[in-house]
TORPA-4810 file (N, C-alpha, C, O; in nm, 3 decimals):
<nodes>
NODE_1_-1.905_-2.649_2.404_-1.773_-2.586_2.424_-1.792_-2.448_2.486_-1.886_-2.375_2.455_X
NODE_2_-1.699_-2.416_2.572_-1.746_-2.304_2.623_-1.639_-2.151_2.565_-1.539_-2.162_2.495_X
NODE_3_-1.679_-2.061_2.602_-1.586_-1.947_2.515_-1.493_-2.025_2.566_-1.480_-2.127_2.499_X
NODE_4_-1.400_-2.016_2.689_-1.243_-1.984_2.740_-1.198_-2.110_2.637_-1.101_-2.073_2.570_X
NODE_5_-1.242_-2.261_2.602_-1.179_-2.351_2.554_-1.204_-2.308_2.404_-1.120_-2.358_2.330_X
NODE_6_-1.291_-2.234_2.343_-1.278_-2.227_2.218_-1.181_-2.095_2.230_-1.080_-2.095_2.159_X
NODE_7_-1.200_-2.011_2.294_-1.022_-1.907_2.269_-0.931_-1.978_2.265_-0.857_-1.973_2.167_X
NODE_8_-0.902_-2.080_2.386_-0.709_-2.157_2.379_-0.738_-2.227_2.272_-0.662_-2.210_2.177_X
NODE_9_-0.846_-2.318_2.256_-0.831_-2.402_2.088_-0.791_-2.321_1.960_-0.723_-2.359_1.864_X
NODE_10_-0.839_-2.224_1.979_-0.833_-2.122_1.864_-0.699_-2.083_1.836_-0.634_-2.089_1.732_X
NODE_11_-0.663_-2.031_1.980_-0.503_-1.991_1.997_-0.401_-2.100_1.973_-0.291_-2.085_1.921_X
NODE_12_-0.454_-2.212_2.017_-0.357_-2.326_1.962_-0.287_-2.322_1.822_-0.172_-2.303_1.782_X
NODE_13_-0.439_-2.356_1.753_-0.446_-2.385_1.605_-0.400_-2.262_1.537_-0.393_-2.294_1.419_X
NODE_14_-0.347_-2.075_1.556_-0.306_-1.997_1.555_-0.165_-1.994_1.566_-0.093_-1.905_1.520_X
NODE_15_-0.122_-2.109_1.637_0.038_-2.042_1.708_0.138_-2.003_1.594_0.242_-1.940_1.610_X
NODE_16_0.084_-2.054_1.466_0.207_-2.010_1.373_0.204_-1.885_1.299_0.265_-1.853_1.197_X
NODE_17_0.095_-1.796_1.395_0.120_-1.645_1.366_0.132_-1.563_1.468_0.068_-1.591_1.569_X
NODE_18_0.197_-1.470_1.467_0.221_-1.406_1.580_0.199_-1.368_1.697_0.090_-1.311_1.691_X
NODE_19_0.239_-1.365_1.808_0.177_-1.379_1.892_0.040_-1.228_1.911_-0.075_-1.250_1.951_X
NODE_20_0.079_-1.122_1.880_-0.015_-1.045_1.848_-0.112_-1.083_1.799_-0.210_-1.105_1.871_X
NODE_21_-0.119_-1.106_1.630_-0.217_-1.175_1.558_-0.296_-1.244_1.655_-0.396_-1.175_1.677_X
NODE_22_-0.297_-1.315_1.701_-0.325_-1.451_1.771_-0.398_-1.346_1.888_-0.513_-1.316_1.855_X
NODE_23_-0.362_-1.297_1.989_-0.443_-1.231_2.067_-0.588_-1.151_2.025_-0.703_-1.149_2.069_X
NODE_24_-0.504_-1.076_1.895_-0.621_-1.005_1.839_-0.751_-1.067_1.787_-0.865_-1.022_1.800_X
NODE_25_-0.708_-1.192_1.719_-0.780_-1.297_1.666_-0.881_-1.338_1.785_-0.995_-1.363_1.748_X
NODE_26_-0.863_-1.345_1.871_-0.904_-1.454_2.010_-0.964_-1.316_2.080_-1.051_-1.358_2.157_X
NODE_27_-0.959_-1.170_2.089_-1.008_-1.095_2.129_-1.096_-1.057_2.066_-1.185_-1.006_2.134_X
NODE_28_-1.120_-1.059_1.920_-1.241_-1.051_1.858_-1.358_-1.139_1.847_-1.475_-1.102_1.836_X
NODE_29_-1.316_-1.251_1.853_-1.415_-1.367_1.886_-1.444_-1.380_2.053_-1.546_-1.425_2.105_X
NODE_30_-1.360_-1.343_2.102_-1.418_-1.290_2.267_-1.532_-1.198_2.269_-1.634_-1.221_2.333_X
NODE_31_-1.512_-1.097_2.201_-1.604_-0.983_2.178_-1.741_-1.038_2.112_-1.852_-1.008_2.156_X
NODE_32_-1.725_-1.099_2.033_-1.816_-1.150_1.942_-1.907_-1.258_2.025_-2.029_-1.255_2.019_X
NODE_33_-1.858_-1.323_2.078_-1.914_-1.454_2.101_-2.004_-1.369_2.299_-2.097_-1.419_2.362_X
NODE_34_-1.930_-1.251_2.332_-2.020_-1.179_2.439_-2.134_-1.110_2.395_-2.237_-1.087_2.459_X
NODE_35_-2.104_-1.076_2.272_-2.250_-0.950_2.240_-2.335_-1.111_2.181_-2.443_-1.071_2.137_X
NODE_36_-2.332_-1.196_2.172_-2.430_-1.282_2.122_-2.489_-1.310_2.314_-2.600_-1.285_2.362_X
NODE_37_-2.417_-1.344_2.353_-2.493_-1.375_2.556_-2.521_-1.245_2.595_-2.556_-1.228_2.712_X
NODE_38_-2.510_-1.143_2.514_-2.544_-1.057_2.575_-2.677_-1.037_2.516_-2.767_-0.975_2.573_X
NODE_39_-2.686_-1.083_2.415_-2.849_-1.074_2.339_-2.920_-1.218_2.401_-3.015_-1.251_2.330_X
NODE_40_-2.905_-1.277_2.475_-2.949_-1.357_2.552_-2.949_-1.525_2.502_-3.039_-1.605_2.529_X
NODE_41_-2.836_-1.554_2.431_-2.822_-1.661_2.371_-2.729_-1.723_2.445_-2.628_-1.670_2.491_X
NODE_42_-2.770_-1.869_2.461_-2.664_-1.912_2.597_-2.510_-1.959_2.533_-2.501_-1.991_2.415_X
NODE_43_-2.369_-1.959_2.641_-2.272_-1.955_2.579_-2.241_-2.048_2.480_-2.201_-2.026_2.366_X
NODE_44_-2.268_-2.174_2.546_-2.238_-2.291_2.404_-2.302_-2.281_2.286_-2.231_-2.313_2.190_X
NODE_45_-2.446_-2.238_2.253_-2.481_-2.181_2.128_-2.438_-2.043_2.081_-2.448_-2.021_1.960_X
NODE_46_-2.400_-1.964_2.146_-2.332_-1.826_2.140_-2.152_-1.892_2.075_-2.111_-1.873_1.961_X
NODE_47_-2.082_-1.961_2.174_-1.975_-2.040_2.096_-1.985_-2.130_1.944_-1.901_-2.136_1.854_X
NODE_48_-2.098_-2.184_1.954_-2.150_-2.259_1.790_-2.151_-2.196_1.672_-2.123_-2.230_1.557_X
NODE_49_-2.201_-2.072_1.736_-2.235_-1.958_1.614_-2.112_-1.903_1.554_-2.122_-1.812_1.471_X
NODE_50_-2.013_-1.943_1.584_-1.907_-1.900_1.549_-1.821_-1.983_1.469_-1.714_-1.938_1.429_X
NODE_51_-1.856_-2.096_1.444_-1.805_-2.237_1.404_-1.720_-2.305_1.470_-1.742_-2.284_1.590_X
NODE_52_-1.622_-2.386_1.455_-1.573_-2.459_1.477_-1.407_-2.373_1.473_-1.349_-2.308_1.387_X
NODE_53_-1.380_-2.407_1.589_-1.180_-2.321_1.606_-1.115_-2.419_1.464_-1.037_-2.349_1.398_X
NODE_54_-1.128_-2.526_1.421_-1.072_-2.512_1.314_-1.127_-2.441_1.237_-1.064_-2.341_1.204_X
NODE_55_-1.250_-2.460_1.184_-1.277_-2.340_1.066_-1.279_-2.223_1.033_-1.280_-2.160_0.927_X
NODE_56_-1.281_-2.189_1.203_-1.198_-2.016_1.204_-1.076_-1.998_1.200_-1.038_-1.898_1.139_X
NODE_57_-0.985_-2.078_1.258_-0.876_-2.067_1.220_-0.823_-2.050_1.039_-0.770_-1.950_0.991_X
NODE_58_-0.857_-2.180_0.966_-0.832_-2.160_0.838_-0.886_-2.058_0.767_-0.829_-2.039_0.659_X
NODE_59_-0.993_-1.970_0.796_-1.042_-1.856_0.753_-0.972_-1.776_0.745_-0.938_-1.716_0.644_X
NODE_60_-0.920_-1.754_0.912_-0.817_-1.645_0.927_-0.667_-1.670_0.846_-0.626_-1.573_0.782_X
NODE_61_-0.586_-1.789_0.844_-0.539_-1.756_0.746_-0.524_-1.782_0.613_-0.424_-1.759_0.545_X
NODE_62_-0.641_-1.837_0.574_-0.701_-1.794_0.409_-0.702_-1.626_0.405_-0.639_-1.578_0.311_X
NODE_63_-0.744_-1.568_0.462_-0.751_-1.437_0.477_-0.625_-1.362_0.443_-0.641_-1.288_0.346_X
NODE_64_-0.479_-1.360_0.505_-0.351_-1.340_0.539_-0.308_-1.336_0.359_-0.338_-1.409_0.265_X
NODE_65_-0.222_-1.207_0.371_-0.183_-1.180_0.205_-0.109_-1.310_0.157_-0.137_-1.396_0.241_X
NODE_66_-0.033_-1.361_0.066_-0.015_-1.509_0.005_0.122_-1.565_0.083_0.140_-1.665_0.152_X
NODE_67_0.224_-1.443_0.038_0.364_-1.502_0.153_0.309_-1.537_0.266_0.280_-1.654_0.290_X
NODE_68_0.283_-1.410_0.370_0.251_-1.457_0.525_0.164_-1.581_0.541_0.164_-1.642_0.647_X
NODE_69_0.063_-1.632_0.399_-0.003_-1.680_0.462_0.041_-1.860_0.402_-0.014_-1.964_0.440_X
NODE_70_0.152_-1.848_0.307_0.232_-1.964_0.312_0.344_-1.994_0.410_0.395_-2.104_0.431_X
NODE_71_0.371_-1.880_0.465_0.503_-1.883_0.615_0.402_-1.964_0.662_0.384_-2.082_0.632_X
NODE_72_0.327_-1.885_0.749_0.208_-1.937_0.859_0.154_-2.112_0.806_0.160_-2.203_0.889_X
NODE_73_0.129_-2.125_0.731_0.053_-2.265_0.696_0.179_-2.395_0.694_0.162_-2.511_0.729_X
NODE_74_0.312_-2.327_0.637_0.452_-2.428_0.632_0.464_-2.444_0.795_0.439_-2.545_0.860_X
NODE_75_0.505_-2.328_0.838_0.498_-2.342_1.032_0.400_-2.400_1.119_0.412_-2.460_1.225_X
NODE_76_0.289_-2.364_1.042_0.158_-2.467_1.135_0.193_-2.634_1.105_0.152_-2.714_1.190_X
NODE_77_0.271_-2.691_0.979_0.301_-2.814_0.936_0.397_-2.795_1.025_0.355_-2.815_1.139_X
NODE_78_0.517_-2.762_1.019_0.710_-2.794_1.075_0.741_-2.669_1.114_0.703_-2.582_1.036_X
NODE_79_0.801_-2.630_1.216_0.934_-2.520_1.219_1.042_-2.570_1.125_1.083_-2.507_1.027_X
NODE_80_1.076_-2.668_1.158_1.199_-2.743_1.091_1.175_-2.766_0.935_1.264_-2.765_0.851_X
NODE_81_1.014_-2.792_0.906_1.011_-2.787_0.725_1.037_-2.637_0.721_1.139_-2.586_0.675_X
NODE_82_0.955_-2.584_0.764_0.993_-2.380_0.718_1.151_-2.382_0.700_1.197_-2.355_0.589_X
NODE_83_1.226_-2.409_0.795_1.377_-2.359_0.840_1.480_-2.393_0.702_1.564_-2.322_0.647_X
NODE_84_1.443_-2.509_0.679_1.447_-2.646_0.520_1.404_-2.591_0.427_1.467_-2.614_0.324_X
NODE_85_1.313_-2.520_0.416_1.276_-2.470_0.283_1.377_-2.319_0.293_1.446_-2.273_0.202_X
NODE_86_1.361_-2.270_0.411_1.451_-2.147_0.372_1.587_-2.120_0.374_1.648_-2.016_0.351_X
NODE_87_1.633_-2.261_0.414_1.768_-2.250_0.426_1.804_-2.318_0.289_1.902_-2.265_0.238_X
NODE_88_1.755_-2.413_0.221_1.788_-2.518_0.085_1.757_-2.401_-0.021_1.850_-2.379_-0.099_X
NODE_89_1.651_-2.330_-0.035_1.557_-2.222_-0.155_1.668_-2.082_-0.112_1.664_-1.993_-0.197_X
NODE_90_1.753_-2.057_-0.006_1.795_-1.894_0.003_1.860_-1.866_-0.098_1.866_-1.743_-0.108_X
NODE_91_1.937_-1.941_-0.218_2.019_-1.868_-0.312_1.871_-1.834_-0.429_1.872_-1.736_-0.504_X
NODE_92_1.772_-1.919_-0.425_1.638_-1.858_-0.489_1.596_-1.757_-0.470_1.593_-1.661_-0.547_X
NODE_93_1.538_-1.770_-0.309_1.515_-1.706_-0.252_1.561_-1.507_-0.205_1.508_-1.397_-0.188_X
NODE_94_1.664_-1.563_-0.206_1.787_-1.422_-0.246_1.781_-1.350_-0.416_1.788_-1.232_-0.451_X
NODE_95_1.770_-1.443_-0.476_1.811_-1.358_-0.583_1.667_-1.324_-0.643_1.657_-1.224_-0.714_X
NODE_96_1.565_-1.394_-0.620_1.378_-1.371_-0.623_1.393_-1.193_-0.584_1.392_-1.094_-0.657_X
NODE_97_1.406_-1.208_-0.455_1.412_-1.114_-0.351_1.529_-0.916_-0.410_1.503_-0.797_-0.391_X
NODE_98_1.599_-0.962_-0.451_1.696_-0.877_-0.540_1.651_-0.847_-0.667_1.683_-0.756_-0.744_X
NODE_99_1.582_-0.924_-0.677_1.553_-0.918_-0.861_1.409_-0.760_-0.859_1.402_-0.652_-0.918_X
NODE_100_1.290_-0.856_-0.724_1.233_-0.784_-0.698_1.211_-0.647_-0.658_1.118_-0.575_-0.695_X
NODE_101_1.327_-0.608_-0.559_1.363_-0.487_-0.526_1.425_-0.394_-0.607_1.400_-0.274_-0.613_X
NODE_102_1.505_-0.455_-0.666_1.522_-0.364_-0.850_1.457_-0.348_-0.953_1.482_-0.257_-1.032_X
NODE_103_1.365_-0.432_-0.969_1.250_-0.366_-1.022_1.165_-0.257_-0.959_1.135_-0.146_-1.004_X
NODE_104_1.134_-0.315_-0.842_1.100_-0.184_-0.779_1.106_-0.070_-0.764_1.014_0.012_-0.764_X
NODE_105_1.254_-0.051_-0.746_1.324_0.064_-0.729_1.300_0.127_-0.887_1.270_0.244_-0.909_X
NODE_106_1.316_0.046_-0.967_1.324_0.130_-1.125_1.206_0.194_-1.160_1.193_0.313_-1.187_X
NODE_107_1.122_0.109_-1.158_0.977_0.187_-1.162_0.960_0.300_-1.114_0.926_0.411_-1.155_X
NODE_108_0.992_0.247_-1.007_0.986_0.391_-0.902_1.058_0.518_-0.952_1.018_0.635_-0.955_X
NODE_109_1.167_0.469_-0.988_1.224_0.613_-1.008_1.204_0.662_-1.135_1.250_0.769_-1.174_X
NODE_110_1.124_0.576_-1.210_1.120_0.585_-1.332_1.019_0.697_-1.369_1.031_0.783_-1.456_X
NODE_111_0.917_0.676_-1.282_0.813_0.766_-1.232_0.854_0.885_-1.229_0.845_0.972_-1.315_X
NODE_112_0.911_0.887_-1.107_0.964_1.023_-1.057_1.104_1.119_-1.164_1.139_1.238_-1.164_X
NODE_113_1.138_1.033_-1.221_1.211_1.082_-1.328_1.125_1.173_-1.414_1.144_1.294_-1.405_X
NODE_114_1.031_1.128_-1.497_0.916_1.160_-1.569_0.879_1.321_-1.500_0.871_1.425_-1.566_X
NODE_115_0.862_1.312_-1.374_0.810_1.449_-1.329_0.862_1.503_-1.307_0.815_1.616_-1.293_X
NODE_116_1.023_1.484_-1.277_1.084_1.587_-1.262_1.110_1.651_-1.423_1.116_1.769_-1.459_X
NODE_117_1.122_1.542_-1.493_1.151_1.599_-1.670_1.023_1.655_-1.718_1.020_1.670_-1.841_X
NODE_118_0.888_1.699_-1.639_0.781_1.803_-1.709_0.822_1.891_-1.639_0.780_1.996_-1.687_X
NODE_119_0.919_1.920_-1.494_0.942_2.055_-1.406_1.030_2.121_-1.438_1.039_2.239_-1.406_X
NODE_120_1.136_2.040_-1.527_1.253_2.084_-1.617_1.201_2.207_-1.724_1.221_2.328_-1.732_X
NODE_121_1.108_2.089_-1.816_1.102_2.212_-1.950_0.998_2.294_-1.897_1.002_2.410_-1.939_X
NODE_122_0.901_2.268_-1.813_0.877_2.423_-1.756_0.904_2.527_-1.694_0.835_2.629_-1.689_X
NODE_123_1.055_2.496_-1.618_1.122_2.560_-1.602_1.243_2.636_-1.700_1.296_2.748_-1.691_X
NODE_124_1.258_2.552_-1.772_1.330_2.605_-1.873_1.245_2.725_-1.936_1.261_2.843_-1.909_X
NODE_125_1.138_2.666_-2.039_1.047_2.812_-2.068_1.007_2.924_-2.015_0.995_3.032_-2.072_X
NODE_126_0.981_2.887_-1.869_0.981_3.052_-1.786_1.082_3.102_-1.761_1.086_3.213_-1.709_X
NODE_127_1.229_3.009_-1.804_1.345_3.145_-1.775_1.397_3.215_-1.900_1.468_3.316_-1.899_X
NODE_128_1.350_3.148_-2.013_1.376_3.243_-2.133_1.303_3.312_-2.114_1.371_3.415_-2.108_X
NODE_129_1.169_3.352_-2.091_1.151_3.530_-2.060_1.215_3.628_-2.041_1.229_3.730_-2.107_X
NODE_130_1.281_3.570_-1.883_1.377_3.696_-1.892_1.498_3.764_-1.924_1.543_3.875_-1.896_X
NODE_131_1.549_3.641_-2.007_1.623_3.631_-2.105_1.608_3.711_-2.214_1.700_3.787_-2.245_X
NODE_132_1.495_3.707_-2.284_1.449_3.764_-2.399_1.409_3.928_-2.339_1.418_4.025_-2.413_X
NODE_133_1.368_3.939_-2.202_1.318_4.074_-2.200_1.493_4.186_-2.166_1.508_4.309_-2.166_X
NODE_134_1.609_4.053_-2.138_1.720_4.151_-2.094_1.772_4.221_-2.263_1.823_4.327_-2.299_X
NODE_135_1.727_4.095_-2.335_1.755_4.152_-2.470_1.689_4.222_-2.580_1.728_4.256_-2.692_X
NODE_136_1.543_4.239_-2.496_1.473_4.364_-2.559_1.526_4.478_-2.519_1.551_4.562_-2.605_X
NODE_137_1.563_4.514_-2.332_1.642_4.606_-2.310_1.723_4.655_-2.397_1.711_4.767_-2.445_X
NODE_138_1.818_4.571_-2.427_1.949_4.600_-2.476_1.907_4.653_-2.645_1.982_4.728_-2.708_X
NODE_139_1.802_4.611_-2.691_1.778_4.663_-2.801_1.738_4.806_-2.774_1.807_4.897_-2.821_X
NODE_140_1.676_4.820_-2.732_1.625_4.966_-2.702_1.702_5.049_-2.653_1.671_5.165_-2.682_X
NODE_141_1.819_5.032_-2.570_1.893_5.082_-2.563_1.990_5.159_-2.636_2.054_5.257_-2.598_X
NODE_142_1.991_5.071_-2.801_2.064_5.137_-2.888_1.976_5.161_-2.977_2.041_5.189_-3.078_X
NODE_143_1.867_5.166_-3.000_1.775_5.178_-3.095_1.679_5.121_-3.150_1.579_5.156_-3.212_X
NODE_144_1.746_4.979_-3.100_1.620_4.921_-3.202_1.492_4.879_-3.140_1.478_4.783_-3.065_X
NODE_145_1.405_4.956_-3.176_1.257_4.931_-3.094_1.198_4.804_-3.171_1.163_4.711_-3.099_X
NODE_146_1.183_4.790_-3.314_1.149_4.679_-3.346_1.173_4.522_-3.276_1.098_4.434_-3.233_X
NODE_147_1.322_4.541_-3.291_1.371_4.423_-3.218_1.328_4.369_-3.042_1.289_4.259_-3.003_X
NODE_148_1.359_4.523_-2.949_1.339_4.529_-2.824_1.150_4.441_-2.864_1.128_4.323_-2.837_X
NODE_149_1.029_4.549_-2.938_0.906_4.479_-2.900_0.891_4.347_-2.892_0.782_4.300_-2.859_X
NODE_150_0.984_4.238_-3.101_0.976_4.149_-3.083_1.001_4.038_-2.926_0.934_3.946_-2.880_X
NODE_151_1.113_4.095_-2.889_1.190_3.994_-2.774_1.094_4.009_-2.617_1.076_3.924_-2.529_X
NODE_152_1.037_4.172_-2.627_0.927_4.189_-2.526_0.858_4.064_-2.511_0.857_3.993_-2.411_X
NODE_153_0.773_4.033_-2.673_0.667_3.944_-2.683_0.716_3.823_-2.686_0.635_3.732_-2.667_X
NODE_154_0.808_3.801_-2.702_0.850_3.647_-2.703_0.873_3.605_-2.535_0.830_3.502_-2.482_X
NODE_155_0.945_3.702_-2.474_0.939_3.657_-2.319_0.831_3.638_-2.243_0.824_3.575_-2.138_X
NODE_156_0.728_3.709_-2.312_0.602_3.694_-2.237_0.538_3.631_-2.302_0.436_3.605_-2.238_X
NODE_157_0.535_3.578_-2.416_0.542_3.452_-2.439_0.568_3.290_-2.376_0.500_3.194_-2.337_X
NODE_158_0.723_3.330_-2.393_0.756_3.215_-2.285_0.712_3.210_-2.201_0.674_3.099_-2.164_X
NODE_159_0.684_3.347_-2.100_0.690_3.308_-1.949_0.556_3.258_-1.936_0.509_3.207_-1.834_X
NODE_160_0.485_3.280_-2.070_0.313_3.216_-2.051_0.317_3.058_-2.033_0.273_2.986_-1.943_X
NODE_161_0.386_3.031_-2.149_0.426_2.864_-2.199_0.478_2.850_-2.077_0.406_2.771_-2.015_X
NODE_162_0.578_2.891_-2.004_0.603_2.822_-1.902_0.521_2.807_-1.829_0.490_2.691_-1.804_X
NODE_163_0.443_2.925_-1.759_0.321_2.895_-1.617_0.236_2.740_-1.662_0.220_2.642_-1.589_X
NODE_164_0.189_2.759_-1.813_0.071_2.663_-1.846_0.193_2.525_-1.837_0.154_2.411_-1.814_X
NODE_165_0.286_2.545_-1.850_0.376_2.381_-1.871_0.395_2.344_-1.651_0.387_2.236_-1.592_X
NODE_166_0.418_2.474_-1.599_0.450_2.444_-1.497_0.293_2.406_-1.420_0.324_2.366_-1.308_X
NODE_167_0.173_2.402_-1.431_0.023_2.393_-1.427_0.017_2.265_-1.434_-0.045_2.181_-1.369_X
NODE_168_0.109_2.257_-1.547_0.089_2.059_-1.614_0.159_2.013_-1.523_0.110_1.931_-1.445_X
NODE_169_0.236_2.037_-1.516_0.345_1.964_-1.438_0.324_1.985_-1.272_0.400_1.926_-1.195_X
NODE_170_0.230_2.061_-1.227_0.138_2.038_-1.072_0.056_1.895_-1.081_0.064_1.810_-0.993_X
NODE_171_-0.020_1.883_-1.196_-0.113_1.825_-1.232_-0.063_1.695_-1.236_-0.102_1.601_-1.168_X
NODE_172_0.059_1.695_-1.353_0.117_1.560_-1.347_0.179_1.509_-1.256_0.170_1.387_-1.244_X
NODE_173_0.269_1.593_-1.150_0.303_1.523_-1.048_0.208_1.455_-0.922_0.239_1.358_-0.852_X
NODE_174_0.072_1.545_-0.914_0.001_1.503_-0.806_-0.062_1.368_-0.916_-0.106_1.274_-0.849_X
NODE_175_-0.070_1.350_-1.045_-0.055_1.191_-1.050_-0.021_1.130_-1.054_-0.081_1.023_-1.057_X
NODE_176_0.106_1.143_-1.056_0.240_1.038_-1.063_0.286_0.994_-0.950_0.364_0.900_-0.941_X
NODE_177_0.224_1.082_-0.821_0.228_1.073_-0.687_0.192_0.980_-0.677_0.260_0.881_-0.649_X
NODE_178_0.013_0.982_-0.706_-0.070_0.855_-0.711_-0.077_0.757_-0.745_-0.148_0.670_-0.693_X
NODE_179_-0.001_0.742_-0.848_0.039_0.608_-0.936_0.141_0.550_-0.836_0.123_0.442_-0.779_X
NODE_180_0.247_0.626_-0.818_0.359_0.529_-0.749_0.312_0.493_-0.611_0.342_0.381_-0.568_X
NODE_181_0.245_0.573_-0.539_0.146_0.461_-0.457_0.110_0.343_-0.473_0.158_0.236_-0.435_X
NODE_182_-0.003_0.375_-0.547_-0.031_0.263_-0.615_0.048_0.131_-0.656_0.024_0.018_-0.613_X
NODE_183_0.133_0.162_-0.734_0.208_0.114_-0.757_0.349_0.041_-0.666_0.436_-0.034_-0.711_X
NODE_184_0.329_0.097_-0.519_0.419_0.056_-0.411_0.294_-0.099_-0.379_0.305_-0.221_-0.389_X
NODE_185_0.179_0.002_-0.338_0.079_-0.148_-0.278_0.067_-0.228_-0.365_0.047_-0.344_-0.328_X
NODE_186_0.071_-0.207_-0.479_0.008_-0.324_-0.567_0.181_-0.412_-0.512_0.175_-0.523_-0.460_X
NODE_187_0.308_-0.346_-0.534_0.430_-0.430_-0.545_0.413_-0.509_-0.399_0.414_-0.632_-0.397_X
NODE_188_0.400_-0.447_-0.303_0.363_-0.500_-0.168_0.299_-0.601_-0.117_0.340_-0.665_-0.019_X
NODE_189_0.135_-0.637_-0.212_0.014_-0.683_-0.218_0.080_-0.825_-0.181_-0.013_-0.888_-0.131_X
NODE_190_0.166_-0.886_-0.181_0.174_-1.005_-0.162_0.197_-1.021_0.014_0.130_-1.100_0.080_X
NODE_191_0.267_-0.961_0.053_0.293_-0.911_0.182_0.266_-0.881_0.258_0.300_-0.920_0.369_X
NODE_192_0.166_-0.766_0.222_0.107_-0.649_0.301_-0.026_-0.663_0.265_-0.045_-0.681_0.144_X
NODE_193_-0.160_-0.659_0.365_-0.298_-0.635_0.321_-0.349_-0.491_0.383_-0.314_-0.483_0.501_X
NODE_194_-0.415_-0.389_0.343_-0.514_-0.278_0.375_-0.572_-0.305_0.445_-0.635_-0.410_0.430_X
NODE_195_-0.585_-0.239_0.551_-0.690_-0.201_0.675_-0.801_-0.185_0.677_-0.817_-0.073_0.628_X
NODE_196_-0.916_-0.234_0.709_-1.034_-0.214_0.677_-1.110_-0.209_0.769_-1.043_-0.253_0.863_X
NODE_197_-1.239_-0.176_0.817_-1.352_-0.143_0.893_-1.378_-0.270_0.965_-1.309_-0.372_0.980_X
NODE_198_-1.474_-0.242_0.997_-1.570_-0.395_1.066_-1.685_-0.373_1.176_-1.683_-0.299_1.274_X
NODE_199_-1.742_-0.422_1.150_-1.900_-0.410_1.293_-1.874_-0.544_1.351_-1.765_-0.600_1.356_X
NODE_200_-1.984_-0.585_1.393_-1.995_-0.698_1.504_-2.058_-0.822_1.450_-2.100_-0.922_1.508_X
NODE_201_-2.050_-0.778_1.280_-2.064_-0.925_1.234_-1.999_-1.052_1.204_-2.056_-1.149_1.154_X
NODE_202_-1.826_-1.045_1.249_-1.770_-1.133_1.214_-1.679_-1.043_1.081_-1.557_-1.053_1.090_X
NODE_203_-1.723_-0.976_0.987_-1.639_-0.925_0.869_-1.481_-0.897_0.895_-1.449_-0.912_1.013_X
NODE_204_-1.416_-0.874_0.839_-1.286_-0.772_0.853_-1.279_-0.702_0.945_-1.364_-0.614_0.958_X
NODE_205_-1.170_-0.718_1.043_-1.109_-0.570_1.114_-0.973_-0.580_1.108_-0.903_-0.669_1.060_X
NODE_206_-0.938_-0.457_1.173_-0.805_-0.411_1.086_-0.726_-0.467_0.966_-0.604_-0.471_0.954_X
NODE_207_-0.826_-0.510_0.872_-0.779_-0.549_0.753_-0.651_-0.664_0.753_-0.575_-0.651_0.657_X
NODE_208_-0.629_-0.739_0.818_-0.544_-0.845_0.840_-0.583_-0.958_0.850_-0.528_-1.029_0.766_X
NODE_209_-0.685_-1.037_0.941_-0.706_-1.170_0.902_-0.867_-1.240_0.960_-0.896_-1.360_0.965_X
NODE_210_-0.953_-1.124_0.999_-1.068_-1.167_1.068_-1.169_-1.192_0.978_-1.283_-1.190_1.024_X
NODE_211_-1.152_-1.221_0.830_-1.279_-1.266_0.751_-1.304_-1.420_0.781_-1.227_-1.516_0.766_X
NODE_212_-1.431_-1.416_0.827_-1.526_-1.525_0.867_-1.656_-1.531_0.852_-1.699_-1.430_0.797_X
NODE_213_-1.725_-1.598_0.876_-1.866_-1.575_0.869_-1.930_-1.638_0.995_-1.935_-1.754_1.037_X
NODE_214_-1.968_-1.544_1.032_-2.062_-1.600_1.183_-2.159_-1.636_1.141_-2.226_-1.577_1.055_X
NODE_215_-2.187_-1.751_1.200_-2.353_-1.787_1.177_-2.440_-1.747_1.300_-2.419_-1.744_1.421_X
NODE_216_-2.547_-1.715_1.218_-2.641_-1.683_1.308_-2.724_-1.813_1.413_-2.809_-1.781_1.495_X
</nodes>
């Protein structure tokens, strides 16, 4: 087999992913299957080494996060089964889909609720300081130094408790940041896959659907 018929075979057995996908797919094994003739291996064993366009194909989308990669596998069977399943399953489908996104959303804000309620009471504690120091004033003003020192020390007090609560609450938000990240990809993970590296062995590139194994 020579490259150009194992690209269109490839691309064939591909068509039920995008047409991008599908180029990219067929441009990496272009690439791949040249640096092998370029190490002086002739094309049809340079094409071998790569397996068989079906078995790269199903790699690639074994690879593909679980939805895309049940769209893609129903469409490689039917347009018309896909169309059937999503037109008979949409009141499922819909309310799957709703159910999901409100959870989502709750978490989410549930999170962010949390940090804003450690920015609260540390804000609250650093403004009784100066609260307490308008009413040490006012003590001293008429006399009472006892009172004025107590309320001195209590504002600076507070305003301590506050810095160390508002410290926490830097701390906690740059993790709560992280979590709801987290916590977006993990919700995503079915959908969406991470981007990843790759050399010229066949592994992962751009983290979407090029895991294979070239043989040598």
């Amino acid at each position: 087999m020579t490259k150009q018929e194992f690209l269109k075979r490839l691309g064939d057995l591909l068509a039920c992913l995008p047409a991008d996908q599908v180029r990219e797919a067929q441009a990496f094994y272009a690439e791949a299957i040249d640096d092998r003739m370029e190490d002086g291996v002739p094309e049809e064993d340079a094409v071998a080494s790569m397996g068989t366009p079906g078995e790269v194909a199903e790699a690639i989308l074994d690879d593909l996060p679980p939805v895309p990669r049940a769209v893609a596998k129903t469409r490689r069977k039917s347009n018309v089964l896909l169309w059937a399943l999503v037109i008979v399953g949409s009141p499922v489908w819909l309310a799957l889909g709703a159910a999901f996104a409100i959870t989502v959303a709750a978490i989410y804000a549930t999170i962010w609720i949390l940090a804003a309620s450690v920015w609260i009471v540390a804000l609250a504690f650093a403004a009784i300081g100066p609260v307490c120091w308008v009413l040490a004033f006012d003590g001293a003003l008429i006399g009472h130094i006892a009172f004025a020192v107590a309320f001195l020390g209590i504002g600076l007090s507070m305003l301590g408790v506050g810095l160390l609560l508002g410290a926490a609450a830097f701390a906690a938000t740059k993790s709560l940041a992280h979590v709801s990240v987290m916590w977006l990809r993990k919700a995503f993970s079915p959908f969406t896959k991470g981007r990843k590296g790759t050399g010229n062995d066949g592994s992962t590139r751009d983290g979407s659907h090029l895991l294979v194994e070239i043989r040598p």
